[in-house]
C-alpha positions in Angstrom: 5.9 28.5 -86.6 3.6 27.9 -83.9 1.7 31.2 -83.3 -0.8 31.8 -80.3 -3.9 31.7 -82.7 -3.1 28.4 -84.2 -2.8 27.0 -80.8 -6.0 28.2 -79.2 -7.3 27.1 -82.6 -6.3 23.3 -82.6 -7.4 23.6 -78.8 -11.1 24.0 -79.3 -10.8 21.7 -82.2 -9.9 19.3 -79.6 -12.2 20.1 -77.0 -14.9 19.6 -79.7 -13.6 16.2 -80.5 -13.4 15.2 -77.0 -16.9 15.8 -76.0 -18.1 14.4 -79.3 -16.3 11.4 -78.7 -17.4 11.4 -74.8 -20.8 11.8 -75.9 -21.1 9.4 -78.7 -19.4 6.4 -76.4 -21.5 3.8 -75.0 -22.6 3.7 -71.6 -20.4 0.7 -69.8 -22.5 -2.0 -68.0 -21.6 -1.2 -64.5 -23.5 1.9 -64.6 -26.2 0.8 -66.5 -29.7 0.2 -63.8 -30.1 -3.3 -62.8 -32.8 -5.4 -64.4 -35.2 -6.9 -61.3 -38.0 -9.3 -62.1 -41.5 -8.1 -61.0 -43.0 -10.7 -58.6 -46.7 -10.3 -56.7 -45.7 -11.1 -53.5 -45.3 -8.1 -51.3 -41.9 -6.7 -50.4 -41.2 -5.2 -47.7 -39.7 -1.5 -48.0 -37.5 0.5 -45.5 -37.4 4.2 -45.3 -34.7 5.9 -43.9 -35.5 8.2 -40.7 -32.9 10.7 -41.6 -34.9 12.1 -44.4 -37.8 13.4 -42.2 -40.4 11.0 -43.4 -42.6 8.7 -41.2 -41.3 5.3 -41.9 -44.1 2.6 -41.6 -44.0 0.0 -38.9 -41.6 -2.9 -39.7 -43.9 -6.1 -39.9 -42.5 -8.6 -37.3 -43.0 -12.2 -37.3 -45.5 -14.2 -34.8 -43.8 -15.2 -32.0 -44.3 -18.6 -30.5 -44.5 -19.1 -27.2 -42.1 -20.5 -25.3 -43.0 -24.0 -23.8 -41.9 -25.9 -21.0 -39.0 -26.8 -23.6 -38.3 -23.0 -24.4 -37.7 -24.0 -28.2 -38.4 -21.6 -30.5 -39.3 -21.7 -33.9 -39.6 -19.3 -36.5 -42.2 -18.8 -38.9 -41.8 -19.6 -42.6 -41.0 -17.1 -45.1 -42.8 -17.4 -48.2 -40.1 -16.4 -51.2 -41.1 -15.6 -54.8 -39.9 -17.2 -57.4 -37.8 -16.2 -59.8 -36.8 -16.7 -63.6 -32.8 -18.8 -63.3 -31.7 -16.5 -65.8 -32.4 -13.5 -64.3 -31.5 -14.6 -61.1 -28.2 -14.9 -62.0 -28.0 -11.5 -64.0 -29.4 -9.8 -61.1 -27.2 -11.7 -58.4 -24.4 -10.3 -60.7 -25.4 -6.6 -61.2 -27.2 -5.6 -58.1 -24.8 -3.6 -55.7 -24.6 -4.5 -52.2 -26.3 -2.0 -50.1 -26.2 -2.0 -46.1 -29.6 -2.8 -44.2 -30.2 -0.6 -40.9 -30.5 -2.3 -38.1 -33.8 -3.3 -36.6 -35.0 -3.4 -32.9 -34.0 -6.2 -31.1 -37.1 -7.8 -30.9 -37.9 -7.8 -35.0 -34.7 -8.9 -35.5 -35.2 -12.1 -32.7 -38.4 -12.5 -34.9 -36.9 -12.6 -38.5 -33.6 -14.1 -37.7 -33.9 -17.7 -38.9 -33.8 -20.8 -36.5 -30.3 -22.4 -36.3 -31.8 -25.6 -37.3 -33.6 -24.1 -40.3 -31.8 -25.0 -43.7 -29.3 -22.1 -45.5 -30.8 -20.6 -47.9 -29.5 -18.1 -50.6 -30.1 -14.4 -50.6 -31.0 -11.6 -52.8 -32.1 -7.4 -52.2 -34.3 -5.7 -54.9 -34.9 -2.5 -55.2 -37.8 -0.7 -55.8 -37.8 2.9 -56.6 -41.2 5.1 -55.2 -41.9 7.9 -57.4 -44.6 9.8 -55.1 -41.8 9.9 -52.1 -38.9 12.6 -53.6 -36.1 12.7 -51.8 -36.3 9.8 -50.1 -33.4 6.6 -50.5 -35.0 3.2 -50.9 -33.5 0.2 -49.3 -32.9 -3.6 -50.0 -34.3 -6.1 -47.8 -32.7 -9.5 -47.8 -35.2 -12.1 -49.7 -34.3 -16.0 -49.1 -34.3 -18.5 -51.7 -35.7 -22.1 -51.6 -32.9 -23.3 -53.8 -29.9 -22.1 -55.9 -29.5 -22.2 -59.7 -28.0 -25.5 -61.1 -24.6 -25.7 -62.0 -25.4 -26.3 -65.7 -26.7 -23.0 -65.9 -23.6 -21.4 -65.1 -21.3 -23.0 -67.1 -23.5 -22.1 -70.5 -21.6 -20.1 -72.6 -20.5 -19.2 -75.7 -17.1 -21.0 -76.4 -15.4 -18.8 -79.4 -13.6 -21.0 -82.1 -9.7 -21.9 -81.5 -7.3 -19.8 -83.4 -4.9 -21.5 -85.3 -1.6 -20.7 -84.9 0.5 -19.0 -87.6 3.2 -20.4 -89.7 5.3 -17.4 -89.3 5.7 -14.3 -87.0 7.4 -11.2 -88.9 8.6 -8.5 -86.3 8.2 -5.1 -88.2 9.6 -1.8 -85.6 7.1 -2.9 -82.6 4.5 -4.6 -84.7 4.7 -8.2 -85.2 2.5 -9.8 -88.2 1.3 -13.0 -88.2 1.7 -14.6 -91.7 -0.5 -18.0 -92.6 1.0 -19.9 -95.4 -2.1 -21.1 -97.2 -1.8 -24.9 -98.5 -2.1 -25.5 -102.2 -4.8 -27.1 -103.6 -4.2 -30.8 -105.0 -4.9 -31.3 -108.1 -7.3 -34.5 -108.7 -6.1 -37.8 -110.4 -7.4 -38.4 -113.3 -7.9 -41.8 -114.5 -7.7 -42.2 -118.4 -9.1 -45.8 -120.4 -7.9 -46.3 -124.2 -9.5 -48.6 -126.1 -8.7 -50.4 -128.6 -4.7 -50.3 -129.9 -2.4 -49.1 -126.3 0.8 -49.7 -127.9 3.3 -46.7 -127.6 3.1 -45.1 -131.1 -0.5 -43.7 -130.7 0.3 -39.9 -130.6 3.4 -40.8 -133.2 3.9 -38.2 -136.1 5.6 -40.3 -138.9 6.8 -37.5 -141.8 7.8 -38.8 -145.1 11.0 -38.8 -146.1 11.9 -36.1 -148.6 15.2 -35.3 -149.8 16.6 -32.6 -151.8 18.3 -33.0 -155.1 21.7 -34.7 -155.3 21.4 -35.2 -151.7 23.4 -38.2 -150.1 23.0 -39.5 -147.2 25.4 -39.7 -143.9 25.9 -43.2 -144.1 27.2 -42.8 -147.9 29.2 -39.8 -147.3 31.1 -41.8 -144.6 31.7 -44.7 -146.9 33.0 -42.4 -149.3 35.7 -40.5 -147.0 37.0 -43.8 -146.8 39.6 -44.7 -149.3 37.7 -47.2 -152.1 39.9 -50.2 -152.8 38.0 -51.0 -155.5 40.4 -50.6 -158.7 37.4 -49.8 -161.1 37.0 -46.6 -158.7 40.3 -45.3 -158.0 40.9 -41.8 -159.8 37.2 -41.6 -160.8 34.2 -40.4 -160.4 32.0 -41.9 -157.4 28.6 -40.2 -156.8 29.6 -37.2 -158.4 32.5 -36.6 -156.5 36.2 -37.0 -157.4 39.7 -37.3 -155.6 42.7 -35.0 -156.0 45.0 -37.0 -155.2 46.0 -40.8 -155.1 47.9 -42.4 -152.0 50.1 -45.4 -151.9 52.4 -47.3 -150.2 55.5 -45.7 -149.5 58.4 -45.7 -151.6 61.7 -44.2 -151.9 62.2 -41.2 -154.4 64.8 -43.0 -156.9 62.1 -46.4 -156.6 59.1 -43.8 -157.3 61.1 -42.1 -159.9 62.3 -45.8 -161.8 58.6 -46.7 -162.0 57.4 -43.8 -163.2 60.3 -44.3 -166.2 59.2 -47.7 -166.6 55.6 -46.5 -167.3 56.7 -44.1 -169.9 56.5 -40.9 -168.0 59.7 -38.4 -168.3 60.5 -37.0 -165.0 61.0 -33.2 -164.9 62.6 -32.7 -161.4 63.2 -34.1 -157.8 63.3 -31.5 -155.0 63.3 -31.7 -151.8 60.3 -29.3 -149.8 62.2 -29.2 -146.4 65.7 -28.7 -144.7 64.7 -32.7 -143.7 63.9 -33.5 -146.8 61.5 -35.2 -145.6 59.2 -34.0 -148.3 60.2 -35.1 -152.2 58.4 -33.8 -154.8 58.6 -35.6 -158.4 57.5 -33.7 -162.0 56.5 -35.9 -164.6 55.1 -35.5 -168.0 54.6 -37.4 -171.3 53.3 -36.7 -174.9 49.9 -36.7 -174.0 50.3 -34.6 -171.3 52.0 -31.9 -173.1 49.7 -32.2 -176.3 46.9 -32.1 -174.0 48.7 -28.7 -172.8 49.8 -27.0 -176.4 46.0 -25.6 -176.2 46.6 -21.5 -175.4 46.2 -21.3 -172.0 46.3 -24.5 -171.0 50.0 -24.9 -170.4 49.7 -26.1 -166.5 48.1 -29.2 -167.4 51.4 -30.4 -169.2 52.5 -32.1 -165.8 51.4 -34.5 -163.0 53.2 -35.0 -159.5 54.0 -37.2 -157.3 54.8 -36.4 -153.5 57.4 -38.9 -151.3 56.1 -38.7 -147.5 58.8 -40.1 -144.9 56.8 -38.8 -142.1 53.6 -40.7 -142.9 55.4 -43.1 -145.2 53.1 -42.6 -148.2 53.0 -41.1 -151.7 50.6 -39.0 -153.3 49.7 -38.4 -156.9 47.9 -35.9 -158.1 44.9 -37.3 -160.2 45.0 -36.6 -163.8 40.7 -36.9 -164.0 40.3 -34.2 -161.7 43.3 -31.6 -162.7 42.4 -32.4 -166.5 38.7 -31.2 -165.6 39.8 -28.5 -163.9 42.7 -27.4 -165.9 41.5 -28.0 -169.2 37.8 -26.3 -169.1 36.2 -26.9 -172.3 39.1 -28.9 -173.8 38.4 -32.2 -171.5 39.0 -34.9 -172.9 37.6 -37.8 -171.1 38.9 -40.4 -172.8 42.9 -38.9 -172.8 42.3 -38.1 -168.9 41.4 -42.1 -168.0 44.0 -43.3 -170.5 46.2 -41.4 -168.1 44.5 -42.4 -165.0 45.3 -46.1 -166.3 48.7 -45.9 -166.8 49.3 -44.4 -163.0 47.7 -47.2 -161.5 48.9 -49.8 -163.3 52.2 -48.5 -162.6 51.1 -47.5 -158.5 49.3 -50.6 -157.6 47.3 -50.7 -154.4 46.5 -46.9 -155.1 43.4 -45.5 -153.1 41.2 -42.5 -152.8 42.2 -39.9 -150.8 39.5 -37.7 -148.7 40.2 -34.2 -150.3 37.8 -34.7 -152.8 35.0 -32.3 -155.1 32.5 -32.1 -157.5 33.5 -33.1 -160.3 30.8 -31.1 -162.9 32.2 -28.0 -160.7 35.7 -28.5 -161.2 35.7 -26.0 -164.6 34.2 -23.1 -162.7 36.4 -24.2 -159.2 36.9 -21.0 -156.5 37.5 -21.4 -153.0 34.0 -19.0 -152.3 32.8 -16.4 -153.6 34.5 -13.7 -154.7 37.6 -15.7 -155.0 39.2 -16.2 -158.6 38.8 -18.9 -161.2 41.0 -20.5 -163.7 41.1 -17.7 -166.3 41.7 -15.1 -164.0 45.6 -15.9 -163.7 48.3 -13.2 -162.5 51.2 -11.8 -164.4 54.4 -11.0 -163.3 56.3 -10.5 -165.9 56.3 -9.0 -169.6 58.9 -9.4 -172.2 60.4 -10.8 -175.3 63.7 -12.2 -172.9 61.8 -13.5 -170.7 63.3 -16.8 -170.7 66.7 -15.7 -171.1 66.3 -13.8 -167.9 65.9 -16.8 -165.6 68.5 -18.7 -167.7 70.7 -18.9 -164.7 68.5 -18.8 -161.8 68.9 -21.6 -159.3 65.5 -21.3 -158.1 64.3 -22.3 -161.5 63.5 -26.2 -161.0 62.5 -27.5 -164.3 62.0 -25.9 -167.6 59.9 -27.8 -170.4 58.4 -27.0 -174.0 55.2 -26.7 -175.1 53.9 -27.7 -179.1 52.3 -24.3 -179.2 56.1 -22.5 -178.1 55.4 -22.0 -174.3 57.1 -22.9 -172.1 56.3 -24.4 -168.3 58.8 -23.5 -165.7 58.9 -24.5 -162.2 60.1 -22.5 -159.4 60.8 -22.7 -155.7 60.3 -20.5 -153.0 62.2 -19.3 -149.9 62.3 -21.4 -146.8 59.8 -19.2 -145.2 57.3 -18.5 -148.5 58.0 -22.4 -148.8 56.5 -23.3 -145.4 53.0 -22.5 -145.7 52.3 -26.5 -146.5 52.9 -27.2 -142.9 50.0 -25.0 -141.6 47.7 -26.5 -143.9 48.7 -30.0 -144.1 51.7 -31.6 -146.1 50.3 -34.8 -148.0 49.3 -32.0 -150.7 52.2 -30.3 -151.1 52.6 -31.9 -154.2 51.9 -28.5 -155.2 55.4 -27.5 -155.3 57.7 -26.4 -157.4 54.7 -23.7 -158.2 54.2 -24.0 -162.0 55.0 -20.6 -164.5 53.5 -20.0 -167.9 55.9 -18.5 -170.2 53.7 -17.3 -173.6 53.6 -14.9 -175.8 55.6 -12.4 -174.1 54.0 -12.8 -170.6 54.4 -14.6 -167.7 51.6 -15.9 -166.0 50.9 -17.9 -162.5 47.4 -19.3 -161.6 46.1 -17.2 -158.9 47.6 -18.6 -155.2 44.4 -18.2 -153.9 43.2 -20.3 -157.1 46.0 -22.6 -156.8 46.2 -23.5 -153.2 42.7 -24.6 -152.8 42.3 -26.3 -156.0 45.2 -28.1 -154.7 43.4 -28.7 -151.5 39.9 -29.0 -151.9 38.5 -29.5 -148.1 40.5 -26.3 -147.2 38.8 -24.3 -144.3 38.7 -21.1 -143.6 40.5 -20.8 -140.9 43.2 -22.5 -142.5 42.9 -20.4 -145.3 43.0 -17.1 -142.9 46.3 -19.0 -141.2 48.5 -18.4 -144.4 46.3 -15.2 -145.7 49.6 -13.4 -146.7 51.3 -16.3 -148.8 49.3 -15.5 -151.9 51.1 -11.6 -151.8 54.2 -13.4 -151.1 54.4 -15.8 -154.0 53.4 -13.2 -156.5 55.9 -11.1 -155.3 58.9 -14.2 -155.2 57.5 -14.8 -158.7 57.8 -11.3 -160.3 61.3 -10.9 -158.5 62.3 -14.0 -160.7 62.5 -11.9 -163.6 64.0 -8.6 -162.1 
């Protein structure tokens, strides 16, 4: 609140400031006292009558006199001179002050002749300091000449302001904003002697490479199927093929060379309603002596996969599921023997892509975590075992071991059974999926085992894709023997 001491307060504050201000200011220049040159030649001074004072005699001029002509002429006027620059200060500065008349004859006498030439005029002022009170007077003084006009023109021309690049309006200011230009930078000439070619800042690294490492170039050569008979089925840069393809062929013409070769077949069954998938079981003496080792039992047959829709068959390889199946037992010598006799009977064989290591075949998992060979699952105990899939029409193909197992082959239902078509059908050799009968237990190779062993450049997303048909065939397979 605004209370009567505050405001005669903040008034005397601003009287105070006010006549601070007023007598701190500069006096302007049109009340500052004229500067006038001092000359020696006399002046003449009027005194007013009104102050009291006797006013000396005004000096009057000699008068000529008059001739027979009556011309007159008046006398010269002698006029000091003065500095141009003053001249032109005090021309500027000194106020105009009005001259009493004189009598009539002085001012006959001091008015110039008509004829005479026009000269300039200027007052000064001269102050008396023994005569108080009393107003001096300008008299008019004549000039011989006038200032040039160079004179007046000198003066101090301020530098032109450039204009601005941009005008920014802010409430009822307006700022003027000048974009400064950026500096250019200089060129810079360079001179190499001595080798200019383009390699001169080149960093050339040795080529290192780890162990067992091939290169692209190789690797693509060997996704391509080899046609080279001395390679087919084996090993090429440590890697081997699962499976063999061929030229197409018709189950029974499949099945009548396979007999003509010397291999038994087991079963024919068809994969799909189509049946447009055929899978053949074949085995042989070697095959099943090769198996009679105790747990070794799913190495006692090979198959061989009719493709109507990509007219093609596939065999599985007996090099790479004797390495893998038979772990410490591989026999290199029985596994090629084998090899032979498939492509002599399947000529124009070749490669196929799904291919792996062939030193890690014996201790083969999909990654890790995932089981091995030995880690098989059960799904049924018993002595009857056999005798309680006797008449089961799911049971494919039953066959004997030397060591008194006994293989069995099974098929799933149509929607267990389908899980090749996610994942690619020119390995679904895999079916009928193979059952060890022995010694009172019944054992399956783990699906998750199976399936990727089976297809070796399985991905994981693929593998994710069918994630519950490993539950499913263990549970198809233990209902077998319910």
């Amino acid at each position: 609140m605004r209370s009567p001491r505050n405001v005669m307060l903040f008034g005397i504050v601003l009287l105070i400031v006010l006549a601070y201000y007023y007598m701190m200011r500069p006096t302007p220049p049109s009340m500052q006292h004229p500067v006038v040159p001092q000359s020696t030649s006399p002046k003449t001074e009027t005194v007013s009558p009104h102050n009291g004072a006797q006013s000396p005699p005004p000096v009057a001029a000699p008068v000529a006199k008059p001739s027979a002509k009556k011309e007159t002429h008046a006398a010269p006027v002698t006029v000091p001179k003065v500095p141009e620059k003053k001249k032109h200060e005090t021309a500027a500065n000194t106020p105009k002050v009005m001259q009493p008349e004189a009598p009539s004859s002085t001012r006959h006498a001091t008015t110039p002749d008509a004829t005479a030439p026009h000269v300039a005029q200027k007052t000064h002022t001269k102050k008396r300091s023994h005569d108080t009170g009393v107003t001096p007077t300008k008299t008019p003084v004549s000039h011989a000449s006038t200032p040039p006009q160079s004179t007046r023109r000198a003066a101090h021309t301020a530098p032109k302001k450039s204009k601005p690049d941009l005008l920014v309006t802010v409430g009822k200011r307006t700022i003027e904003v000048t974009v400064p230009k950026p500096i250019q930078a200089p060129k810079v000439t360079l001179s190499v002697q001595g080798n200019t070619g383009s390699d001169i800042h080149t960093i050339k690294f040795s080529k290192r490479f780890p162990p067992d490492y091939v290169p692209l170039s190789q690797r693509k050569e060997r996704a391509q199927p080899s046609r080279s008979s001395t390679h087919i089925g084996g090993v090429n840069n440590g890697m081997i093929s699962a499976h063999l393809r061929g030229k197409f062929m018709e189950p029974d013409a499949a099945a009548a060379a396979l007999k003509k070769a010397g291999f038994t077949l087991l079963s024919q069954t068809a994969l799909d309603p189509q049946k447009h998938l055929i899978s053949l079981v074949f085995t042989d003496p070697e095959l099943i002596a090769m198996a009679s080792n105790p747990g070794r039992g799913f190495m006692a047959s090979l198959r061989l996969l009719v493709d109507r829709e990509t007219q093609q068959i596939s065999i599985t390889n007996p090099m790479y599921f004797a390495k893998a199946f038979m772990q410490a037992s591989f026999d290199p010598t029985k596994a090629k023997a084998l090899l032979r006799r498939v492509t002599t009977a399947f000529p124009g064989l070749e490669n196929a892509k799904d291919s792996s290591k062939f030193q890690r075949l014996p201790s083969f998992q999909f990654m890790s975590g995932m089981p091995h060979y030995q880690e098989m699952a059960t799904v049924a105990r018993g002595t009857n075992l056999l005798h309680r899939i006797q008449k089961n029409p799911n049971v494919v193909f039953r066959q004997k071991l030397h060591n008194g197992a006994t293989l069995i082959g099974i098929r799933f239902t149509k929607r267990t059974q389908a899980f090749v078509k996610k994942i690619g059908t020119k390995n679904a050799a895999l079916l009928p999926y193979p059952i060890l009968i022995e010694k009172g237990q019944a054992k399956i190779l783990d699906p998750r085992y199976y399936i990727a062993v089976m297809y070796p450049l399985l991905q994981m997303s693929e593998f994710m894709s069918i994630a519950k048909i490993p539950e499913a065939i263990i549970q198809e397979s233990t209902q077998l023997f319910e």
